[in-house]
C-alpha positions in Angstrom: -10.4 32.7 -8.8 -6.8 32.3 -9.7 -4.9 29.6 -7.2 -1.6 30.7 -5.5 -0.2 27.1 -6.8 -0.7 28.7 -10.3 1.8 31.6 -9.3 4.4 29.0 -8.2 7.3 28.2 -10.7 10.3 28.2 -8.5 11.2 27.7 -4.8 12.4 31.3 -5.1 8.5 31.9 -5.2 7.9 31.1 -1.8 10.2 33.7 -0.7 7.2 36.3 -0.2 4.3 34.7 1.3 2.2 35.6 4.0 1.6 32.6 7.0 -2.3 33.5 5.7 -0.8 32.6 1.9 1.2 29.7 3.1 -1.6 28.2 4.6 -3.7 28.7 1.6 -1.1 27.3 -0.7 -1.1 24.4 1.7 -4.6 23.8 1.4 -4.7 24.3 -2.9 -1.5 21.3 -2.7 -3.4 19.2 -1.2 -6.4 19.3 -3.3 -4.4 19.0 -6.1 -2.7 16.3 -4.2 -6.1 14.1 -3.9 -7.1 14.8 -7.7 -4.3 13.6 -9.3 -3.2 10.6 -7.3 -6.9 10.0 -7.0 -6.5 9.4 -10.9 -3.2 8.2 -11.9 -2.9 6.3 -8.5 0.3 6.7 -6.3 1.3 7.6 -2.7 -1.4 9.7 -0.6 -1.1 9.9 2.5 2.8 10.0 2.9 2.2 13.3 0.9 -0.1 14.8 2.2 1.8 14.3 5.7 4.5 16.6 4.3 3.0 19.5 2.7 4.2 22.0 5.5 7.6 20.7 5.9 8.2 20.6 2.0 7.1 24.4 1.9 9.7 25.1 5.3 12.5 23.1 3.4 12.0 25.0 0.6 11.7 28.6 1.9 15.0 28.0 4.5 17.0 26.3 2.0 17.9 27.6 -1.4 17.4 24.1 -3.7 19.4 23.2 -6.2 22.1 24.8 -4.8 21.3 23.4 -1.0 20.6 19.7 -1.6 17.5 18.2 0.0 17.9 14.6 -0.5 14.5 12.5 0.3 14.4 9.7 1.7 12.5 6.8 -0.4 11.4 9.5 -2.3 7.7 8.7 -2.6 6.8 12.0 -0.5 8.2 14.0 -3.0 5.4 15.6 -4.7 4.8 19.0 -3.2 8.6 19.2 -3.4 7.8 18.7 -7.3 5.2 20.6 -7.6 7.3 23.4 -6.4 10.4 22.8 -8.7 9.1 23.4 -12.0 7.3 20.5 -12.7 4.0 21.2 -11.4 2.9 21.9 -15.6 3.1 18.1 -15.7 2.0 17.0 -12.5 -1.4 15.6 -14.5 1.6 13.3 -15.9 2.6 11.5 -12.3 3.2 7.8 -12.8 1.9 7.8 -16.2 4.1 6.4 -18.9 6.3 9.1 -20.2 5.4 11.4 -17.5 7.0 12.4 -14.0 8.0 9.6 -11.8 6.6 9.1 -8.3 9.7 8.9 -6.5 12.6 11.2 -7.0 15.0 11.4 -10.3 18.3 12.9 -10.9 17.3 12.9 -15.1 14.3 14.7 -14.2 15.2 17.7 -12.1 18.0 19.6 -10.9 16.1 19.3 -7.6 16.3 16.0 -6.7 20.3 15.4 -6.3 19.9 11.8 -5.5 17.4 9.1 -6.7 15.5 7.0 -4.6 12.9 4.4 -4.0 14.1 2.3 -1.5 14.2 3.0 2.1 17.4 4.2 4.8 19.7 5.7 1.9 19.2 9.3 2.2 21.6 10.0 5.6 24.4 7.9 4.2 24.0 9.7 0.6 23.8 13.0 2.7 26.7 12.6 4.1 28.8 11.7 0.7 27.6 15.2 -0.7 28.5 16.5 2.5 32.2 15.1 2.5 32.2 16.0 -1.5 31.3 19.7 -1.0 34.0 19.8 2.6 36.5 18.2 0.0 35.7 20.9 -2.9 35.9 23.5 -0.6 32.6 24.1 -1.1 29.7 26.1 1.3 26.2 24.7 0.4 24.2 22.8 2.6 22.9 19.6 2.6 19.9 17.8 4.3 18.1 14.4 4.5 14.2 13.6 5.2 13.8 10.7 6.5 10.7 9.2 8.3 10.6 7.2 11.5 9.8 4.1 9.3 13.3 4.4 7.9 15.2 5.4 10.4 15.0 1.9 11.8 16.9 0.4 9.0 20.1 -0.8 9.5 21.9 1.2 6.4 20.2 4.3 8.9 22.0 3.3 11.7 25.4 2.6 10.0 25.4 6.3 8.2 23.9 8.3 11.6 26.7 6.3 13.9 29.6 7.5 10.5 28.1 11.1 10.7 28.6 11.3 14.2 32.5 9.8 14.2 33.8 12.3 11.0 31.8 15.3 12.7 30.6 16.6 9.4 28.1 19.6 9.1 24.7 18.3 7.7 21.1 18.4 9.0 19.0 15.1 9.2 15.0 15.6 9.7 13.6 12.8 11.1 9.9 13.0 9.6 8.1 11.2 12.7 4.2 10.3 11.9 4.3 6.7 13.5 4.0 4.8 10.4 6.2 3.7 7.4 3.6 1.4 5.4 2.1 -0.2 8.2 2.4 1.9 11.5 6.2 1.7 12.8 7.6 -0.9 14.9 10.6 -1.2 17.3 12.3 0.2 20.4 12.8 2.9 18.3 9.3 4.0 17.4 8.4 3.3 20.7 11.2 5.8 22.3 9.7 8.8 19.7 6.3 7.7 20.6 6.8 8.8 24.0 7.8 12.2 22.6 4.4 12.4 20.4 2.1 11.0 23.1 3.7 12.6 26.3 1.1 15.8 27.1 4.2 16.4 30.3 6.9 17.6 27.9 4.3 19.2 25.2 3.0 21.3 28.1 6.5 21.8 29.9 7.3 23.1 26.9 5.0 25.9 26.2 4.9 27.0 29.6 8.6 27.6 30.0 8.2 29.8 26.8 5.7 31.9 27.6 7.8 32.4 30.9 10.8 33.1 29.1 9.2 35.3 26.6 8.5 37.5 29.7 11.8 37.9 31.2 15.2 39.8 30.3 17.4 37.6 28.5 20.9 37.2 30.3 23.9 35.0 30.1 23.2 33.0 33.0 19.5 33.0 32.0 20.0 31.4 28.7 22.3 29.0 30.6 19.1 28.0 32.6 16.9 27.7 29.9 18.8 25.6 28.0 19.2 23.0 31.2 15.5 23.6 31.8 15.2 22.4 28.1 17.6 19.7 28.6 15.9 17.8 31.6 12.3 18.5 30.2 14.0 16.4 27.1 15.7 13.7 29.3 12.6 13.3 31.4 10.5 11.9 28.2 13.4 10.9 26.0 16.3 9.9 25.6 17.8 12.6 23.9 20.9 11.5 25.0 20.8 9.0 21.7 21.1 11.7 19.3 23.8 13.4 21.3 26.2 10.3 21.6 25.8 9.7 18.2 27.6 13.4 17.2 24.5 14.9 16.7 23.0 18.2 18.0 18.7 17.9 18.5 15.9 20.3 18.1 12.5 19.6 18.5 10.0 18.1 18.4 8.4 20.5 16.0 5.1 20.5 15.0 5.4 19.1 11.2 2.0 21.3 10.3 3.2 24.6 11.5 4.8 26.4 8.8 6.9 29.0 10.7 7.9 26.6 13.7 9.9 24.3 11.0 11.3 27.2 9.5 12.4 28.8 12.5 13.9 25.2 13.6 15.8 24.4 10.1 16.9 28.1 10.2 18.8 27.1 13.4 19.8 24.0 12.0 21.1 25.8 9.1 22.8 28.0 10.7 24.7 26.0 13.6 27.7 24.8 12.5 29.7 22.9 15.0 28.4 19.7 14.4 25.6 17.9 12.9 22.1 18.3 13.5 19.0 16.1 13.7 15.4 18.1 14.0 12.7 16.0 14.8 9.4 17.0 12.9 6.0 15.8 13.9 3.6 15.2 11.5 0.3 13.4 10.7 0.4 10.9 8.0 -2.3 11.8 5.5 -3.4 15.5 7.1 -5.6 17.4 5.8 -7.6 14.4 4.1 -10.1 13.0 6.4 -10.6 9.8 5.1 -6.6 9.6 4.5 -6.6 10.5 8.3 -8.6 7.9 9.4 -6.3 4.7 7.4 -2.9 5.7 6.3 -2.3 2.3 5.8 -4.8 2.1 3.3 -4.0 5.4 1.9 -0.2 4.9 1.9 -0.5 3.9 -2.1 -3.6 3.7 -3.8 -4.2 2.5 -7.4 -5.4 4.3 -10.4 -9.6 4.9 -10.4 -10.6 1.8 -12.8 -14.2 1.1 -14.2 -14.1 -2.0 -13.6 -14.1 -4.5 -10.7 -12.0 -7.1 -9.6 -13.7 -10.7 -9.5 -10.6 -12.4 -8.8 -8.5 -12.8 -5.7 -4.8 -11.1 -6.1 -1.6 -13.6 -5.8 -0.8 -11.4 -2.9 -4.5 -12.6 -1.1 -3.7 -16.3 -2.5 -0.3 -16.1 -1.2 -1.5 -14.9 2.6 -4.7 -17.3 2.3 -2.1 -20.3 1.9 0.4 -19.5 4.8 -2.4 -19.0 7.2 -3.5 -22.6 6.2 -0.4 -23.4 6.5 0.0 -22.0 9.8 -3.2 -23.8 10.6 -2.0 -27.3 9.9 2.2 -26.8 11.3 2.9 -25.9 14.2 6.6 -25.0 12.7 5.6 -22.4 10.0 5.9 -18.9 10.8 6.3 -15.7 8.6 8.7 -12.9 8.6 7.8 -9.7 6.5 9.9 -6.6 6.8 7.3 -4.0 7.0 4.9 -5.1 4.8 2.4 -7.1 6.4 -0.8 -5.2 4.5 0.6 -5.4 0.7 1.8 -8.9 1.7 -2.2 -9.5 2.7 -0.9 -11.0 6.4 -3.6 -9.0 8.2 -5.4 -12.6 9.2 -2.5 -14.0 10.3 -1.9 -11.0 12.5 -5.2 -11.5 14.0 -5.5 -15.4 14.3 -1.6 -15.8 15.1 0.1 -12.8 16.4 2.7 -14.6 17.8 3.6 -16.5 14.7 4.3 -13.1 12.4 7.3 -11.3 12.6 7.3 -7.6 11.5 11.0 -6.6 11.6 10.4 -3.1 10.6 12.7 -1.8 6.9 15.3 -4.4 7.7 15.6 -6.8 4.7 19.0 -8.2 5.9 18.1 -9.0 9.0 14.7 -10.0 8.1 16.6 -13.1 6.2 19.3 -13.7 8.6 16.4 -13.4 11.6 14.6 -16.6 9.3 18.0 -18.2 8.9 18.2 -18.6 12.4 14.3 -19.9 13.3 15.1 -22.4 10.6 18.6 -23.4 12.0 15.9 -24.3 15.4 13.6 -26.1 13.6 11.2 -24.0 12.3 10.0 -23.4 8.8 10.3 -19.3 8.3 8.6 -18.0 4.9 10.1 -14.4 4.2 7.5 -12.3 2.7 9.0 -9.5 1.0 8.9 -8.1 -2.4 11.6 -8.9 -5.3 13.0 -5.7 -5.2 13.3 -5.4 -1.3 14.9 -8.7 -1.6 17.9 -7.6 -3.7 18.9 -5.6 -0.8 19.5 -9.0 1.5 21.2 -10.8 -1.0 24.5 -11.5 0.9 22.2 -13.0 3.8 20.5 -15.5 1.0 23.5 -16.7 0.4 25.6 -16.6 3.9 23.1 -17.0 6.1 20.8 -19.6 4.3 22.0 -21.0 1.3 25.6 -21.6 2.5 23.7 -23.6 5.4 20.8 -25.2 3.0 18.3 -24.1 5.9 14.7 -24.4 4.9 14.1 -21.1 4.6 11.2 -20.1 2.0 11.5 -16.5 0.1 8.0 -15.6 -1.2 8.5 -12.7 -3.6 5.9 -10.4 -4.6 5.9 -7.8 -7.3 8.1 -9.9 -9.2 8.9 -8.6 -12.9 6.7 -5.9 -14.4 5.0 -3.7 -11.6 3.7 -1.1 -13.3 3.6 2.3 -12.4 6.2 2.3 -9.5 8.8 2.5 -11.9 12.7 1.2 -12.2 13.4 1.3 -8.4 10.5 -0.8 -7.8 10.2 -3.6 -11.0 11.1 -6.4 -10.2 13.2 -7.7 -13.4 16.3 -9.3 -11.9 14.9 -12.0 -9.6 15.4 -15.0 -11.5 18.7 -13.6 -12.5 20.3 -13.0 -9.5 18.9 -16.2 -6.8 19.5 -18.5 -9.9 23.2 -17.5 -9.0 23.3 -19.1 -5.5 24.3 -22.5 -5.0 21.2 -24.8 -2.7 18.7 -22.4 -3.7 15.8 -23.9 -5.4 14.1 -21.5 -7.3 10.2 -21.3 -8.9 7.4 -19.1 -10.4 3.9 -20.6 -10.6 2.0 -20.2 -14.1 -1.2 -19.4 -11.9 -2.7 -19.1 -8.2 -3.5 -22.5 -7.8 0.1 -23.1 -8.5 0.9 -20.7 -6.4 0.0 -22.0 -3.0 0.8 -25.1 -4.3 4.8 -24.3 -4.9 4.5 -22.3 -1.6 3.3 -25.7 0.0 5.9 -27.6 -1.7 8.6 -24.8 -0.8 7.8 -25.2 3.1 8.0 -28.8 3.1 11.3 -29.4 0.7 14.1 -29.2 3.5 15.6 -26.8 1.4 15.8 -23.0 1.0 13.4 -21.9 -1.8 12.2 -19.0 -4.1 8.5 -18.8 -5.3 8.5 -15.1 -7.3 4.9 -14.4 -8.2 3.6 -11.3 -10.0 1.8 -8.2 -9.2 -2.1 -8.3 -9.5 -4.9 -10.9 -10.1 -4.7 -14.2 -10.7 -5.9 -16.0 -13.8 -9.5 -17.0 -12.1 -8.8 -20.8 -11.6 -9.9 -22.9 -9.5 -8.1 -23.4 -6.1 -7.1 -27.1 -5.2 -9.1 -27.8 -1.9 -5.9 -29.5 -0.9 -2.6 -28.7 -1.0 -0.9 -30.9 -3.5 3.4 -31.0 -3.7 5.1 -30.1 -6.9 8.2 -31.8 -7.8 11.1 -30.1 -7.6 12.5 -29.5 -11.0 9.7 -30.5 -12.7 8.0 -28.7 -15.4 4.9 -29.8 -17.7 3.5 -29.6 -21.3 0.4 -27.7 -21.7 -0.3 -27.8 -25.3 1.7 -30.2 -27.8 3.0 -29.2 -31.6 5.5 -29.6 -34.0 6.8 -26.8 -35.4 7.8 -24.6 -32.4 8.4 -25.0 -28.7 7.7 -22.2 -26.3 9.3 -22.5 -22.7 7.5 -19.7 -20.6 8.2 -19.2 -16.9 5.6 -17.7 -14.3 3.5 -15.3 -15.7 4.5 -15.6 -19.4 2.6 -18.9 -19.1 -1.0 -17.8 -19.9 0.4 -15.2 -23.0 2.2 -18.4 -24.3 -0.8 -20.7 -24.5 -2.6 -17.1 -26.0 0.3 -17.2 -28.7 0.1 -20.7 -29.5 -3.6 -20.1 -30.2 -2.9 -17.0 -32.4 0.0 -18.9 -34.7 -2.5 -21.7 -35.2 -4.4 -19.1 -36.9 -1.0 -19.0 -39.5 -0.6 -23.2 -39.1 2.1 -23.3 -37.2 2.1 -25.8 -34.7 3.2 -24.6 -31.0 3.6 -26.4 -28.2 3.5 -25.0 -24.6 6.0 -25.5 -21.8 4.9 -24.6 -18.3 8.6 -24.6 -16.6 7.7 -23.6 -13.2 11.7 -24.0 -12.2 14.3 -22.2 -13.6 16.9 -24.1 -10.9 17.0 -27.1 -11.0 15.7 -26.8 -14.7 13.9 -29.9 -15.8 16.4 -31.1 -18.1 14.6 -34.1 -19.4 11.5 -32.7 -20.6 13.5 -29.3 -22.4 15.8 -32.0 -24.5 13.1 -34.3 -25.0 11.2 -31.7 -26.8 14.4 -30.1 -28.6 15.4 -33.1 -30.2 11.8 -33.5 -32.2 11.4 -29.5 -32.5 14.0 -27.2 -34.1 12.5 -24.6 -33.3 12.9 -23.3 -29.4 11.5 -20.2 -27.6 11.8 -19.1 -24.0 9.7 -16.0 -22.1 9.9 -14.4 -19.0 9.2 -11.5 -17.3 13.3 -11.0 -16.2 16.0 -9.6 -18.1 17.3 -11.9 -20.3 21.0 -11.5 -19.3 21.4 -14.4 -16.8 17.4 -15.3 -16.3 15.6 -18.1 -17.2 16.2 -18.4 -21.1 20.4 -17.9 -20.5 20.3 -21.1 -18.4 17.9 -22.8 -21.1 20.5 -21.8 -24.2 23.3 -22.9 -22.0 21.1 -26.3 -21.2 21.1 -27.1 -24.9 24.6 -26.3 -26.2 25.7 -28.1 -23.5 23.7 -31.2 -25.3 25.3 -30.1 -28.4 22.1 -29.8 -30.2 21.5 -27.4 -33.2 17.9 -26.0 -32.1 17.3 -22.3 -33.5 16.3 -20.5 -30.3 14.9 -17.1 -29.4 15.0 -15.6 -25.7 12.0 -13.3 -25.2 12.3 -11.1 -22.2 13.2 -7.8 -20.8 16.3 -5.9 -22.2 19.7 -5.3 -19.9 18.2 -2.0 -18.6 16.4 -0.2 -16.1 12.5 -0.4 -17.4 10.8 3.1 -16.7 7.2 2.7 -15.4 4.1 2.8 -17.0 0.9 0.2 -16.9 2.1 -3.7 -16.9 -0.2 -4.0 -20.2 2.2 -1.1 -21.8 5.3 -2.5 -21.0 4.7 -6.1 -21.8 3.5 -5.2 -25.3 6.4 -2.9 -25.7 8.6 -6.1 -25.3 6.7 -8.5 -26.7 6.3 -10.7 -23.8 2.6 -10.4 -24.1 0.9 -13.4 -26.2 0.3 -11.0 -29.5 4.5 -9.8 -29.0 5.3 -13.7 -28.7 3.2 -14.9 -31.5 4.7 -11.8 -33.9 8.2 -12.8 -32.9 8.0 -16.3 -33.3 6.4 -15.6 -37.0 8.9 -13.2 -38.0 12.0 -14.9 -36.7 11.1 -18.9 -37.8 8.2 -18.5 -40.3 8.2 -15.2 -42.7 6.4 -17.5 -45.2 3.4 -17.1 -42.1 3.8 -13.3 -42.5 3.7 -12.7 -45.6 0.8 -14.8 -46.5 -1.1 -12.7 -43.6 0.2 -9.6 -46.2 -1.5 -11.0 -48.7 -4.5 -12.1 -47.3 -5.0 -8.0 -45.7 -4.5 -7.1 -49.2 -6.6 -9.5 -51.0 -9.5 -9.3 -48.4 -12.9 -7.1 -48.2 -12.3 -3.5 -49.8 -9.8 -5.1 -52.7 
């Protein structure tokens, strides 16, 4: 039997449907939904949450010409499987394929990129201004969940809406969670809203009354301030209607025709703008997506095989809960990512030692700056992209003040399959900027909790980036032992070439050292585990014996890690060849972290080919010969 998602190219498609169709189409996306992120891994609940709303949006508003601009963007794929892409849906987060969060180069349908959270009022309301200044008459609306709404970028585009006045529609996606359920005043004030039986059954009582009488002027006029005090009496709607705004709702997020007939009103009201609040259930329609969003929210990729070893993430949360344990000053701030951060035992052990500050990066940092400033030794848990977004607070806040303030960043370099808004390739680049800040990547996990250890006991603000994914299997120091600061260490000694690897180039150095022996050449292994303060000493020692000089890391290469090693040495004035191996100045697309480091050689068989090719082509062309004069010949 032929699926109604088979029939559906276009938006325009939607047009005809019966509610019995819509509801079946419904259904058929979310089982397509499940199979496909159930392969290629992505964001599950979020989307199934949205399935109604998506088809509403779409069947009131006339995309691309009416801009929908989502917020984040990782709810998006209903929305593209009902713009024309739904022929390469099998592709989602593959490498080459469709991207799991919005893209302008992708679609016409998605008119502004995201990945990040809070951006989609303020970029709204520039299309908005754009099409008032054109002269222009299209509409424009922005999705945003209750998770995002508390941001502070939210705030500062909802309070400029209001003040200009302009005509747009905001829908506030409200299912209680962002990645871990909300937090806030805010959440709390729509809470009472979703949990408040008074107002739901206020509500449908005083339509079924109205429904059954004439409608009048001074009729209406009581039904609206019947509406009004129902509102008032639950919440605040008073918020919204300082701001500029005008509200509707709550509407029920899973009932097709009430979201239509509510953005239809929105659409069509033009005085000012509007702010519909849509009620959904994060993960409908998917019992077991029902039952733990959270663990639902992203899910990886199905994999044969099983992981033996603990992720850097579990190390990372294992270590501050010791850490915790043992001082009494140690606390940990994470801006709405306790679970991915692994802080869950902390949560239940210490629940007054954790900080969830909701999507609030800057004040996450500032909110550490100030704990510090009183004594306390914060750690900021937050991943290297998220970071990016609180970089004036790193420096104003902390490093300006040299408060001991510890950043431990997850996901940092290649992520994967998130793609460019979410890799996290400028880290080193951008803290190695800031004046104070120390700044670290262990090679392993026992190195790990050991910098993170060293990091909260410095007296200094410090950086410990770590990567996505297991660790390397070693063995965990029972205690925790201090690193020095600015001090790196030799792992393997040779002549011919040295290789300076940060982080998790580490491990494919040593592998690279051990395929060039294979060719004679000598290799020795640096394990720099600071790329500020660099440890001067041991990088000049080595370059005035060896002429040959590599660096790796998993940054880009324009200001990273190997820019402050090349600057190191012509300072010295020495006249070492050198070769930086990272990631190029660009954005890098997603796909799997084994894909994308082999694509630029930071992997140990890219290191050891670029090393031969660039410093011994005698090596390569004796492996020529040795292919051609082998078995077969």
């Amino acid at each position: 039997m032929a699926r109604l998602l088979d029939s559906i190219d276009s938006p325009a498609d939607l047009s005809g449907l019966t509610a019995v169709e819509l509801k079946q189409l419904a259904q058929e996306i979310r089982e397509e939904l499940v199979a496909v992120v159930s392969a290629n891994g992505g964001h599950l609940a979020s989307n199934l949450g949205v399935v109604e709303l998506t088809l509403a949006l779409h069947r009131v508003f006339k995309s691309p010409r009416d801009k929908i601009i989502w917020d984040v963007g990782h709810q998006t794929y209903t929305h593209k499987l009902l713009t024309g892409r739904k022929s390469r849906f099998s592709t989602l987060r593959q490498n080459g394929g469709l991207s799991g969060f919005t893209c302008r180069e992708e679609s016409e349908h998605d008119p502004f990129g995201a990945g990040h959270a809070s951006t989609s009022i303020s970029a709204a309301l520039g299309m908005a201004v754009a099409r008032d200044l054109s002269g222009d008459d299209y509409h424009v609306v922005a999705v945003i969940g209750d998770g995002a709404i508390s941001g502070g970028m939210a705030f500062e585009a909802l309070n400029h809406v209001g003040h200009l006045g302009t005509r747009l529609i905001v829908v506030l996606n409200d299912n209680g969670m962002s990645i871990a359920p909300t937090v806030g005043s805010l959440a709390k004030l729509f809470a009472r809203v979703r949990f408040d039986e008074r107002y739901r059954k206020a509500k449908a009582q005083g339509r079924a009354l109205m429904n059954h009488l004439p409608f009048n002027r001074q009729l209406s006029w009581a039904t609206r301030q019947f509406k009004s005090g129902m509102k008032n009496l639950v919440m605040e709607t008073l918020l919204w209607e300082e701001l500029g705004f005008a509200y509707l709702g709550p509407v029920d997020g899973h009932d097709v025709q009430q979201v239509e007939r509510a953005l239809a009103r929105a659409r069509d009201f033009r005085s000012k703008p509007v702010l519909v609040h849509v009620m959904t259930t994060k993960g409908k329609g998917y019992s077991p997506a029902e039952g733990n969003a959270v663990y639902f929210h992203g899910i990886s990729a199905k994999s044969s095989g099983k992981k033996t070893e603990p992720t850097y993430s579990e190390v990372f949360g294992q270590t501050v809960l010791r850490l915790i344990r043992q001082d009494p000053r140690v606390v940990v701030i994470t801006p709405a990512m306790p679970d991915s951060n692994c802080l869950n035992a902390i949560q239940t052990e210490f629940p007054k030692r954790i900080f969830d500050v909701g999507i609030c990066e800057q004040h996450a940092v500032t909110f550490a700056a100030g704990m510090a400033a009183q004594g306390y030794r914060p750690v900021v848990a937050i991943y290297s992209t998220f970071l990016q977004r609180a970089f004036d607070q790193i420096i104003h806040d902390v490093a300006v003040q040299n408060l001991p303030v510890t950043f431990a960043i997850d996901r940092a370099g290649i992520v994967g399959d998130d793609g460019k808004t979410h890799q996290g390739t400028l880290d080193l680049s951008y803290l190695s900027l800031v004046p104070n800040l120390i700044v670290s990547a262990p090679k392993d996990e026992n190195e790990l909790q050991n910098l993170i250890f060293t990091a909260v006991n410095c007296g200094h603000p410090m950086a410990v980036r770590y990567p996505r994914g297991t660790g390397l299997g070693v063995k965990l120091d029972d205690e925790f032992q201090a690193i020095d600061i600015g001090r790196g260490e030799i792992l393997q000694q040779g002549g011919d070439v040295a290789i300076f690897a940060i982080g998790a180039t580490v491990a494919p150095a040593l592998g690279a050292a051990q395929l060039l022996a294979a060719n004679s050449i000598s290799a020795a292994v640096v394990n720099a585990r600071f790329v500020k303060p660099l440890d001067s000493k041991l990088i000049l020692e080595l370059a005035s014996r060896i002429k040959n000089i590599v660096t790796v890391e998993e940054n880009t290469l324009s200001g990273g890690f190997g820019s402050a090693v090349a600057s190191l040495l012509k300072q010295s004035g020495t006249e070492n060849r050198i070769k930086r191996l990272g990631l190029p100045d660009a954005y890098i697309e997603h796909g799997t972290q084994a894909i994308l480091r082999a694509r630029y050689a930071i992997d140990a068989q890219g290191i050891a080919r670029e090393i031969r090719s660039l410093f011994f082509p005698a090596a390569i062309q004796s492996m020529n010969n040795t292919k051609r004069d082998g078995p077969g010949h």
